[in-house]
LOPA-737877 format. One line per field, with one value per residue (C-alpha): x, y, z. Coordinates in nm, 3 decimals. Each point is the difference from the previous one (the first is absolute). Layout:
// residues N
xx <- (X;...)
yy <- (Y;...)
zz <- (Z;...)
This chain:
// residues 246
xx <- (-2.853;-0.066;0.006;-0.345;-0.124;-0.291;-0.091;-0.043;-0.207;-0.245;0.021;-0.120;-0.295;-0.126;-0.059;-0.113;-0.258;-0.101;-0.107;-0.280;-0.137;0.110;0.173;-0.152;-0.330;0.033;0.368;-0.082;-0.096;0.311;0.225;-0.146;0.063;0.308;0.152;-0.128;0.189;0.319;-0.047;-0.043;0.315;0.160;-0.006;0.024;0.317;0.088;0.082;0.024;-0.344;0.033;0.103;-0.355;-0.170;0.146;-0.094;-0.352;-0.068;0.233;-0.302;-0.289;0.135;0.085;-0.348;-0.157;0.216;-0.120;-0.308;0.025;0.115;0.315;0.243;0.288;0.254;-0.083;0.130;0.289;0.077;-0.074;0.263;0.246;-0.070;0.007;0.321;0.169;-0.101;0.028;0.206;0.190;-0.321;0.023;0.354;0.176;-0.305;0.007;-0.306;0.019;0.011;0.024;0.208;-0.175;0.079;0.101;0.240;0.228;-0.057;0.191;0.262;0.056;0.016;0.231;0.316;0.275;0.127;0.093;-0.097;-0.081;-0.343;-0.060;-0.434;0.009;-0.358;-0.092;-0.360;-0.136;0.270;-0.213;0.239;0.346;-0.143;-0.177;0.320;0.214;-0.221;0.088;0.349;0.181;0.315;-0.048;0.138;-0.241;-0.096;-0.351;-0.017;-0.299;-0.033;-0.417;0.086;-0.386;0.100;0.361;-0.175;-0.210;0.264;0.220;-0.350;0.001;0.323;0.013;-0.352;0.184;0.359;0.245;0.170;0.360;0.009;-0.222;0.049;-0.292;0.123;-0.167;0.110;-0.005;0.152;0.138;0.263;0.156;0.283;-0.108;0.386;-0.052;-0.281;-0.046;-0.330;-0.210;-0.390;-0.272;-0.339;-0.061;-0.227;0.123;0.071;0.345;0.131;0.258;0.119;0.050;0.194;0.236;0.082;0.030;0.217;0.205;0.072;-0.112;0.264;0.107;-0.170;-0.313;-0.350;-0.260;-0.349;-0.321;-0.342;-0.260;0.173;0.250;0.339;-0.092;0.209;0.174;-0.115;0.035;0.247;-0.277;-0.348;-0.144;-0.420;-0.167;-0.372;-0.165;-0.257;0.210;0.341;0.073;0.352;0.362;0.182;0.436;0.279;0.384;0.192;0.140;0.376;-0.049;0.018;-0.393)
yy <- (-0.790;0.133;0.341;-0.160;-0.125;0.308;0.064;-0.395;0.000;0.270;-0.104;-0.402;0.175;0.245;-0.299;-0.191;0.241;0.089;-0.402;0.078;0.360;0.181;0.357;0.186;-0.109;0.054;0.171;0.040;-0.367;-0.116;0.189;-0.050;-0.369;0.060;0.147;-0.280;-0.277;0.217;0.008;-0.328;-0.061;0.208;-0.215;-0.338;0.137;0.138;0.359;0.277;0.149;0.333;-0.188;-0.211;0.323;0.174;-0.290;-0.006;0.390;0.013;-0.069;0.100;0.371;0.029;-0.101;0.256;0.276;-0.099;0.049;0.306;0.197;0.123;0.212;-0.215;0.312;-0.104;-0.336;0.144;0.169;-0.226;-0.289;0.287;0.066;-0.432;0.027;0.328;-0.132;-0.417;-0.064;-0.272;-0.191;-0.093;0.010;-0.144;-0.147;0.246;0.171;0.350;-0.052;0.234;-0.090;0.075;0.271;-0.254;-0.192;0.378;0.015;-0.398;0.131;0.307;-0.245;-0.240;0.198;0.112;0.369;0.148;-0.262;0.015;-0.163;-0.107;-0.020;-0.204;0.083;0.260;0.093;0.335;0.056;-0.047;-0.239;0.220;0.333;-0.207;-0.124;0.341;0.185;-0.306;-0.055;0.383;-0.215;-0.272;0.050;-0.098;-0.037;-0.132;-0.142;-0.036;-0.025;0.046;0.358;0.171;-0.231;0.191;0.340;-0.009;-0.124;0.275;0.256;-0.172;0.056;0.424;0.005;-0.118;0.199;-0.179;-0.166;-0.050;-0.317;-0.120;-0.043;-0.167;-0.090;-0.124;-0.320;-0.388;-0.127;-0.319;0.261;0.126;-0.144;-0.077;-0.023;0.331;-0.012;-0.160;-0.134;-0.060;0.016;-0.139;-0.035;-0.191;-0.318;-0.400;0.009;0.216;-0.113;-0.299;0.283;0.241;-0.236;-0.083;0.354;0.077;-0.277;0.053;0.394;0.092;0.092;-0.242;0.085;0.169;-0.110;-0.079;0.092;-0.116;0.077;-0.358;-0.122;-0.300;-0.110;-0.358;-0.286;0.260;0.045;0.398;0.064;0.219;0.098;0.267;-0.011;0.281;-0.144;0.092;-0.172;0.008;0.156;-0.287;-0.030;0.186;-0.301;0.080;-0.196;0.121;0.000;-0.362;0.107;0.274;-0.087;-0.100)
zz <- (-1.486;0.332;-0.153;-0.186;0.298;0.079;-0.394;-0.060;0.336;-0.072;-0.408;0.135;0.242;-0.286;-0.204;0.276;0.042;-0.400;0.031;0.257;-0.103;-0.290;0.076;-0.335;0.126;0.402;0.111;0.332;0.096;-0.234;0.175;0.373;-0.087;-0.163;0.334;0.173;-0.209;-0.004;0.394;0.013;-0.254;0.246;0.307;-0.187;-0.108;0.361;-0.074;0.259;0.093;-0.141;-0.333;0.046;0.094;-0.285;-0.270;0.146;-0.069;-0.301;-0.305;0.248;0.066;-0.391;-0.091;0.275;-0.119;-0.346;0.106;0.155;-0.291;0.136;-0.275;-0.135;0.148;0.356;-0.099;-0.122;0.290;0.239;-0.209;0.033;0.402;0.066;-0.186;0.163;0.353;-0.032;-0.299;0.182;0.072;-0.375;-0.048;0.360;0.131;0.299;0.040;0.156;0.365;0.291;0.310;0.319;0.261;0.237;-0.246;0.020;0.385;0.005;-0.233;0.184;0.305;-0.180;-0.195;0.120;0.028;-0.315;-0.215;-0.399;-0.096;-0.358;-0.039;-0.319;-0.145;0.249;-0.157;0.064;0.254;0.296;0.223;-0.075;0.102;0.328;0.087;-0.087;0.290;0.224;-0.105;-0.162;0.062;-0.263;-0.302;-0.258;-0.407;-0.142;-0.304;-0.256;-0.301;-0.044;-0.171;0.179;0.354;-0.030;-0.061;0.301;0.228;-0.099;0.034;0.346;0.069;-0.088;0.205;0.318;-0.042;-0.246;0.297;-0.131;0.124;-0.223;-0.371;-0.239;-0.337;-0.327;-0.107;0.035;0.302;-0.149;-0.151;0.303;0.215;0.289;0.142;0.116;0.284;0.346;-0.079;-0.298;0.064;-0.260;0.052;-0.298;-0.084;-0.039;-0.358;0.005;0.363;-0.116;-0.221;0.253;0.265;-0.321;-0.044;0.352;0.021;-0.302;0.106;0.345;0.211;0.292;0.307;-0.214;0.049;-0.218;0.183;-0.175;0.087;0.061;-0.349;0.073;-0.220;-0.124;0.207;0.232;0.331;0.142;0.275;0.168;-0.024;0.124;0.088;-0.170;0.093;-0.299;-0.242;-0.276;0.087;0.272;0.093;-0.125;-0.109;0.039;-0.138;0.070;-0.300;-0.032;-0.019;0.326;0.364;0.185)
């Protein structure tokens, strides 16, 4: 049902709106107070802001590009691009986000020698090559399984030398064992993070770490955190694996 949630939300606002002004008659009002009721729907329901934003501009930017006579191909293409790049946004509930430079400078501060990284959902790549300048010791693999987010973090990685260090691979990270690594690093959203502290429980190795960036682990207070002072990217939350020595 939850799965529903978003269609049912815009479906209730579209009629909502067809009661007021009719859209064969006048699209443009009926969808500019369409978005409005969905926006509204939004925050009586308490969803994120970009998921208000986004339910807000959903009918209104359909209408406009209605309007604007764009050819059906660039909608094609532009489904396949949201797909390539954010896929998960639909699928995981993770939208595509982008650690910041000083998140790899804290990590780079934080690891010890020679250890092996696993960046489950690494995005275009961005943190893992910050942090392989920073750190050439770590051992590291990114996962992702956004097939055009993979491609450009393995573009990235060519354009700055293949280090050797540094392996990105294309596929889900809920697949991989993550007995083998030191520390496990997601920068994720709520939704998948009492999923994440079961695996890392279930199958991180004793003594491993399990770093997240500003997203918590329902009910389970971090063993450190680690300021990051940003607007959104606030704190790297760390919990020692349960069975492993603090």
């Amino acid at each position: 049902m939850r799965r529903l949630r978003h269609p049912l939300l815009q479906l209730l606002a579209c009629v909502g709106a067809w009661v007021f002004i009719a859209p064969a008659l006048h699209l443009l009002p009926w969808a500019a107070l369409q978005g409005l009721l969905a926006g509204l729907c939004a925050v009586v329901l308490r969803l994120p802001g970009w998921q208000r934003l986004a339910h807000g501009l959903f009918v209104p930017a359909m209408a406009l590009a209605s309007q604007a006579g764009v050819a059906p191909g660039w909608y094609l293409a532009a489904l396949l691009l949201t797909l390539a790049l954010g896929r998960n946004a639909l699928v995981e509930r993770v939208p595509l986000y982008r650690s910041a430079a000083a998140v790899a400078e804290r990590l780079a501060e934080r690891l010890a020698g020679g250890a092996s990284l696993l960046e489950a959902g690494c995005g275009d790549g961005r943190l893992a090559l910050l942090l392989a300048l920073r750190r050439p010791d770590l051992n590291m693999r990114a996962l992702e399984n956004a097939v055009g987010s993979w491609l450009l973090a393995r573009w990235r990685w060519r354009r700055a030398g293949s280090p050797n260090r540094l392996a990105f691979a294309c596929r889900n990270f809920w697949s991989e064992d993550w007995g083998g690594y030191d520390a496990i690093y997601v920068f994720l959203s709520p939704e998948p993070m009492p999923r994440v502290w079961s695996k890392f429980v279930a199958e991180g190795r004793p003594g491993s770490l399990l770093i997240s960036n500003t997203f918590s682990v329902p009910g389970i207070e971090p063993d450190e955190c680690i300021p990051l002072d940003g607007p959104l990217q606030k704190e790297l939350l760390i919990w020692h694996h349960p069975n492993g020595p603090r």
